[in-house]
N, C-alpha and C positions, 0 to 999 in steps of 0.2 A: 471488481475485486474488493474485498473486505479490506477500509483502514486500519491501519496499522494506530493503537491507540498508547498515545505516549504516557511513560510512567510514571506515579504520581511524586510529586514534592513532598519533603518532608512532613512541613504543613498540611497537606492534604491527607499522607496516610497520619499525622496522631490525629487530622479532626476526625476521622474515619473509626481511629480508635478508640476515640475519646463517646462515639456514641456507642459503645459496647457495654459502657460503664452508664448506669441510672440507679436514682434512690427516690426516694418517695417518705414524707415521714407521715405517719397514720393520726387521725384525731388525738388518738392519747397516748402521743409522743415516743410512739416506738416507729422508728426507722427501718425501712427495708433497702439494703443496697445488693445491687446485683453488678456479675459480668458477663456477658453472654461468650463463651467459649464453642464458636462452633464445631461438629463434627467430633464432639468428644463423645465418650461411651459414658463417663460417669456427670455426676452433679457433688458438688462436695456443700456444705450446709454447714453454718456456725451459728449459735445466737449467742451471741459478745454481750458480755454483762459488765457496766462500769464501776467493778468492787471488787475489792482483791485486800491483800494484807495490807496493806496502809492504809486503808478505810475503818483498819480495826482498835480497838479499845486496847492498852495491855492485857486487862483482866482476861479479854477471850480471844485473844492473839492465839492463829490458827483456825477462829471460825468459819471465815471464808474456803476453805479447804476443804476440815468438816461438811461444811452443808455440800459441798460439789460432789464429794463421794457420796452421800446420803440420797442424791437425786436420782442416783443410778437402781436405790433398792426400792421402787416401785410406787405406783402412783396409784388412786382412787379406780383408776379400770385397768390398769395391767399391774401384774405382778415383776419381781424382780426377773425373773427367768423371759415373763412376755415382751419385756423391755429390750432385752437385748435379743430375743428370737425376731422379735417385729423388724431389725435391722438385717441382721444375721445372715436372717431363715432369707434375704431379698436378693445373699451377697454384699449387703453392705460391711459398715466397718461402723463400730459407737466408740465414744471418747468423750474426754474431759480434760481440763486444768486447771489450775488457781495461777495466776502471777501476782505480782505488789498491785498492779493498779486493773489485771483485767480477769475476769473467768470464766470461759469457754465451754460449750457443749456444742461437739459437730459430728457429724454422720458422711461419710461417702458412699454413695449408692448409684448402681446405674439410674442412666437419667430414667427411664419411664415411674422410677419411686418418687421422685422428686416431693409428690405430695404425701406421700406414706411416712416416708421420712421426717419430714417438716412436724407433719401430727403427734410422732413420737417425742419429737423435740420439744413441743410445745407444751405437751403432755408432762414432759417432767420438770420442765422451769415451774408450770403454774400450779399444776397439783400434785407435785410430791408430798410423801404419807409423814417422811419423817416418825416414822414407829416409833414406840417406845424399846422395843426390843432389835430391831435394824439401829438404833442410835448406839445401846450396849455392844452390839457386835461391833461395830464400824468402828467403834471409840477401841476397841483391841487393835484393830487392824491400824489405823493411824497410830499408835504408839508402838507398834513393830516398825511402821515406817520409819517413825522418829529418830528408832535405836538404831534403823538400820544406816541411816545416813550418816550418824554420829561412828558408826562404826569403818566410815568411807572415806580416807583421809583427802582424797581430792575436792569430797563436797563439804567436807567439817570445815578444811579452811578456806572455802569462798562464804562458810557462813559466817564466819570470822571476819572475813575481810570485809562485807555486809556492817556489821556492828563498827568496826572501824572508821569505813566512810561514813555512816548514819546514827551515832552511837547515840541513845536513847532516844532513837524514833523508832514509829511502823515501819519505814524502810529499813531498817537495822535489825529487823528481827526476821526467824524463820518462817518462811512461808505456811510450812507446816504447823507452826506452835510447837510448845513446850510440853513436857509431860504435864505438868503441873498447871498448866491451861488446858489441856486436852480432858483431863480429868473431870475438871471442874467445870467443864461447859452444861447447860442443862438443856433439854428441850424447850425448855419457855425461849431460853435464850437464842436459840436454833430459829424459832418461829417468828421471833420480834426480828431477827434480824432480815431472814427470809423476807419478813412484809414490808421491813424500811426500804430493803435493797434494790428487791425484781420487783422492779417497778417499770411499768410499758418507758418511758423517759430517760429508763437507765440503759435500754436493750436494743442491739442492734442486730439484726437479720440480715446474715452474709447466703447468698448462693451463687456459686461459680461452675458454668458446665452451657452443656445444650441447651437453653435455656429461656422463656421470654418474662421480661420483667413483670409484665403483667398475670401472668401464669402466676411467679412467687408472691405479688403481690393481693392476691385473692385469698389465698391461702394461710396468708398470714391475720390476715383481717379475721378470717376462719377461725383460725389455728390459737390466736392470742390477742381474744376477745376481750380481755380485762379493759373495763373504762375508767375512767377519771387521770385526767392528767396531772401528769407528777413534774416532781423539778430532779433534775440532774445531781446525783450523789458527790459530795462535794471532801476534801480530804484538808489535811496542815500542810501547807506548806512544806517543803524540805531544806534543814537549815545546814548550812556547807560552811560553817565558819571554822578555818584551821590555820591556827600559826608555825606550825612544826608537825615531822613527820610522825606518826603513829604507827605502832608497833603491838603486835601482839604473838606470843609465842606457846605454844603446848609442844611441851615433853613426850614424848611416845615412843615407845620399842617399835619401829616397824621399819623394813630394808628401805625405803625409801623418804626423802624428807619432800613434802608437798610445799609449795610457793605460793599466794597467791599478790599479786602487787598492784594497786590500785588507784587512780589519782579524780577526781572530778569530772567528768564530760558535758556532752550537752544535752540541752533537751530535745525531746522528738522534734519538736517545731523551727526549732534552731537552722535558717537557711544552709550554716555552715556545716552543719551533720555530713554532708557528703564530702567536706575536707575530712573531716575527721573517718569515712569509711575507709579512703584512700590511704591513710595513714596507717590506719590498720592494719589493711593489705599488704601495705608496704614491709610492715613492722613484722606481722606475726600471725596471719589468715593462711600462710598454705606452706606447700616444701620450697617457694622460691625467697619465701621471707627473710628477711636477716636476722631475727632473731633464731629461725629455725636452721640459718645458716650456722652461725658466730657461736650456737650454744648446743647444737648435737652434733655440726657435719663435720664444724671443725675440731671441737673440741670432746666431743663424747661425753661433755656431763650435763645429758638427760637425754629421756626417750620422749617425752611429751614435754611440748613446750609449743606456747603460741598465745595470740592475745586473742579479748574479746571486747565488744561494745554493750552496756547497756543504757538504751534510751527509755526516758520515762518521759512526763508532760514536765516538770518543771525544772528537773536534772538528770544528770546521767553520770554514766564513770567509763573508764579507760581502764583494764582489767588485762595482766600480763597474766598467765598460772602456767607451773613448770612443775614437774617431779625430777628430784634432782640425787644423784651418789648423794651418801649420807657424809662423807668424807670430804666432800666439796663444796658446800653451800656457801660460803662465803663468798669464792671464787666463782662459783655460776651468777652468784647477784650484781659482783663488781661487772661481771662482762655484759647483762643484763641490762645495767645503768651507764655503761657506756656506750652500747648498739643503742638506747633510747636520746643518750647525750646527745650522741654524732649529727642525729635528726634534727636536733635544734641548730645547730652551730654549720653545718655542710647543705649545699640546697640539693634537692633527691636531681638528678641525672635524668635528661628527656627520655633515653630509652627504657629504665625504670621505671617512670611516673607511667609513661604509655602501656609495658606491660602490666600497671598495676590497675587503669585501665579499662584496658579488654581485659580484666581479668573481673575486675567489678561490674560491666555492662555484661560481659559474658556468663554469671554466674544468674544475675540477677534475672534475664530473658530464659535458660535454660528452666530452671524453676520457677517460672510463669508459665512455662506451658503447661505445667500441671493442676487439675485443678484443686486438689490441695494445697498445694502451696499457694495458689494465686488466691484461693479463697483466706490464708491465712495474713495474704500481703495485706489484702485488702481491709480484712478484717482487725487488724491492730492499727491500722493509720486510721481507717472511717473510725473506728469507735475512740481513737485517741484524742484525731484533732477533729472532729466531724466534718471530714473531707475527703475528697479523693486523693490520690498521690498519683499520678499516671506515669507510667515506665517513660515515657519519652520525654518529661519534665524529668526525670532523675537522670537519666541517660543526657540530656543536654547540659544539665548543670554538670557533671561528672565530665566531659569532656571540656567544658572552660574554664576548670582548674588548673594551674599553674605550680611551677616550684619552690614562687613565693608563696603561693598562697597555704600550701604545705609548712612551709620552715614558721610563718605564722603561726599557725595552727599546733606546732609543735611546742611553741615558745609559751603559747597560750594554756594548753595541758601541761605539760611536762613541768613540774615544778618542786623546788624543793620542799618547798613548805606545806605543799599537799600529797607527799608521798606518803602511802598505808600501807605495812606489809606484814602479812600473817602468813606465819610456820606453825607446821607441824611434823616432829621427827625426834628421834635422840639426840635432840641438840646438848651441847654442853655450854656450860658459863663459857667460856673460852669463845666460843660461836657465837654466841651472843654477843661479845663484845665486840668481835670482825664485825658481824655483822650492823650495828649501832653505828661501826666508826665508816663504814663504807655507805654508807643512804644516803647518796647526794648524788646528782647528774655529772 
C-alpha cells in the first residue's frame, strides 16, 4: 500500500513558497523579478520605474505623468494604434500610472504572449517618439484631466490635504501638475528627463503567472538591451515638522461637504506598518469598522466614510475622507475625533483585533491569487525596498500583534499637533469656527 505522506509544516510550505519568487539583476542594473503562479491562464507584466512626482523640479511639476501618457502614442516601429493592437489584438489589456515615488507600465496577457508582451513594453519605455505634435495633443488632454479632477470635490480635497501634510514639497503637490506647468513643459524638457530617469538602474521587470524565471529572464536581456550602468534615482527627503494642527478650507456651492483628515504614518519599511494596517481595519477599511459604524449606521451623517494608508520609503500618512450633510459638519468631525480618541485611550477587544485579522490575512491571500494583483504586490515593494515581501512573513507578523501593541501605535499617530484637515462645501464662518474649536482627540 502506498504511505500516507504527512503534511507539511508551516516552515516547510513558506520555504516551498519562497522558491516561487526569484530575481536576477542584469549587467546594467536593471532587475528582473518574477513569481511563478502555476496553472494560471494569464501572465501579468510590469516594468516599475523608480520616478514619480517627487523626483520633480517645481518648474515642471507634472512631468512624470506627461511623459507616461506620451509612451502610449508610439514608438520608432509601431505606431500609436500598433501599440495597443499588439496587446489588444492577443486579448490582452495595456496600462499605465504615475505615483509620488513610482511609474508603471503593465500588460495582462495570456501566458503563451508572455514574450510578445514583454517587447511591446520594452518598446515603449526605450524608444518612445515623443512627437512634436503627439506632445501638443497629449498636453490638451492632461489639462482636461486637470480640470477635471479640480472639478471632483472628493479628489480636490485629498489634493489639499497632500499640500497640508507636505506643504511646499514634491509630495505636496499634484501628481498630475498645474496648468501652468503643463503648459510650459517643452520637448527638450520631456527628453532630458526621459534620459536622466529610464535608466536600466532605475527599472524593475515584474512578471507573475505560468511562468519560468529564466524564460522572462532571456527576454529581457532581449527586450532592454540599453548598456551602461546607472545609479539609482535619488529624491529630498520629506520633511514632517508640525507644531499645530493645519487647516485648509474652500467654499463651494455643492449638496455635499467632502472631508479629508490626515495625520503622519510610516514608512514602507517601517517593521510596524502592519500595526498600523490593523488599525486601519479596525478604524475605517470595511462595513464592520467603527468609523463606518459610529458615522453612517448610527448616525446617518454620511454615505461614504472610511480611512486609508499611504506608505512611501521615508514617510507616510493616516488619511480618514468622508462626504458628509452640509448641515452637519462640525458634528460628524467631533464624532470622527472621538471613534479615533477611544483607540488611544481603550485597548481594542480580542474578538475585534482577531476579526480585524482574518480580515487582513483574508483580503490580502484572496488577491494574490491573482495575477494582477500579485504582480502589483510584488511590484511596489521589490521596486521600493529592493526586496521581497513574502505573504507568510506578513501573515506571521500580523498574527503577533497584540492590543498593546495597537493602543501604541495609536498614541504614536493620533496626535494633536499633527492633525491636517481639508474641506470643501458651503461652509460658513460660523462652521469654521465649530469647526477650529473642535480638532483635538
Amino acid at each position: 500500500m502506498p504511505t500516507k505522506q504527512s503534511p507539511m509544516t508551516d516552515s516547510q510550505q513558506a520555504a516551498q513558497s519562497h522558491k516561487m519568487y526569484k530575481k536576477t539583476r542584469l549587467n546594467n542594473g536593471l532587475t528582473v523579478a518574477t513569481h511563478q503562479m502555476p496553472e494560471r491562464a494569464s501572465v501579468s507584466l510590469g516594468i516599475w520605474l523608480r520616478v514619480g512626482a517627487r523626483y520633480e523640479k517645481e518648474d515642471i511639476s507634472g512631468i512624470s505623468h506627461f511623459l507616461e501618457h506620451l509612451l502610449f502614442k508610439g514608438t520608432e516601429k509601431r505606431s500609436c494604434e500598433e501599440l495597443k493592437q499588439s496587446i489588444e489584438g492577443i486579448g490582452g489589456s495595456l496600462n499605465g500610472f504615475t505615483a509620488q515615488e513610482l511609474t508603471c507600465y503593465l500588460a495582462r496577457v495570456p501566458g503563451k504572449y508572455l514574450a510578445s508582451a514583454l517587447d511591446v513594453l520594452g518598446d515603449m519605455v526605450l524608444n518612445a517618439n515623443l512627437a512634436p505634435q503627439d506632445i501638443k495633443t497629449e498636453r490638451k488632454v492632461i489639462l482636461e484631466e486637470i480640470r477635471m479632477y479640480k472639478d471632483l470635490p472628493g479628489d480636490f480635497v485629498m489634493e489639499q490635504l497632500m499640500k497640508l501634510l507636505w506643504p511646499g514639497q514634491p509630495l505636496g503637490r499634484n501628481i498630475s501638475g498645474e496648468i501652468k506647468t503643463i503648459r510650459g513643459i517643452s520637448r527638450e524638457q520631456l527628453l532630458a528627463y526621459k534620459q536622466g530617469f529610464y535608466q536600466p538602474a532605475n527599472i524593475v521587470v515584474v512578471a507573475c503567472g505560468d511562468l519560468k524565471h529564466r524564460q522572462v529572464l532571456e527576454e529581457c536581456k532581449r527586450c532592454f538591451y540599453s548598456s551602461g550602468k546607472t545609479q539609482r534615482n535619488k529624491f529630498v527627503p520629506a520633511g514632517q515638522r508640525q507644531t499645530g494642527p493645519r487647516l485648509n478650507f474652500r467654499v463651494k456651492d455643492i449638496k455635499q461637504t467632502h472631508l479629508a483628515l490626515g495625520l503622519y504614518g510610516l514608512p514602507r519599511n517601517d517593521p510596524a506598518r502592519f500595526i498600523l494596517g490593523l488599525l486601519h481595519i479596525i478604524l475605517g477599511a470595511n462595513m464592520s469598522s467603527r468609523l463606518f459604524r459610529e458615522v453612517r449606521e448610527e448616525r446617518g451623517l454620511a454615505y461614504e466614510i472610511g480611512t486609508s494608508l499611504k506608505f512611501l520609503q521615508d514617510t507616510g500618512a493616516f488619511i480618514v475622507h468622508a462626504g458628509i450633510d452640509n448641515r452637519r459638519v462640525a458634528e460628524a468631525l467631533e464624532v470622527i475625533l472621538q471613534v479615533l480618541g477611544k483607540i488611544k485611550k481603550t485597548p481594542v477587544e480580542k474578538e475585534e483585533l482577531m476579526r480585524a485579522k482574518e480580515y487582513y490575512i483574508g483580503q490580502l491571500m484572496l488577491a494574490l491569487e491573482d495575477t494582477s494583483e500579485h504582480m502589483f504586490w510584488l511590484g511596489e515593494n521589490f521596486a521600493s525596498l529592493n526586496k521581497f515581501l513574502y505573504p507568510e512573513e506578513v501573515i506571521r507578523r500580523v498574527k503577533e500583534i497584540g492590543p498593546g501593541d495597537l493602543k501604541r501605535m495609536a498614541n504614536k499617530i493620533l496626535q494633536n499637533h499633527s492633525l491636517n484637515l481639508a474641506l470643501i462645501g458651503p461652509l460658513k464662518d460660523k462652521d469654521k469656527l465649530r469647526i477650529k474649536e473642535r480638532l483635538s482627540f
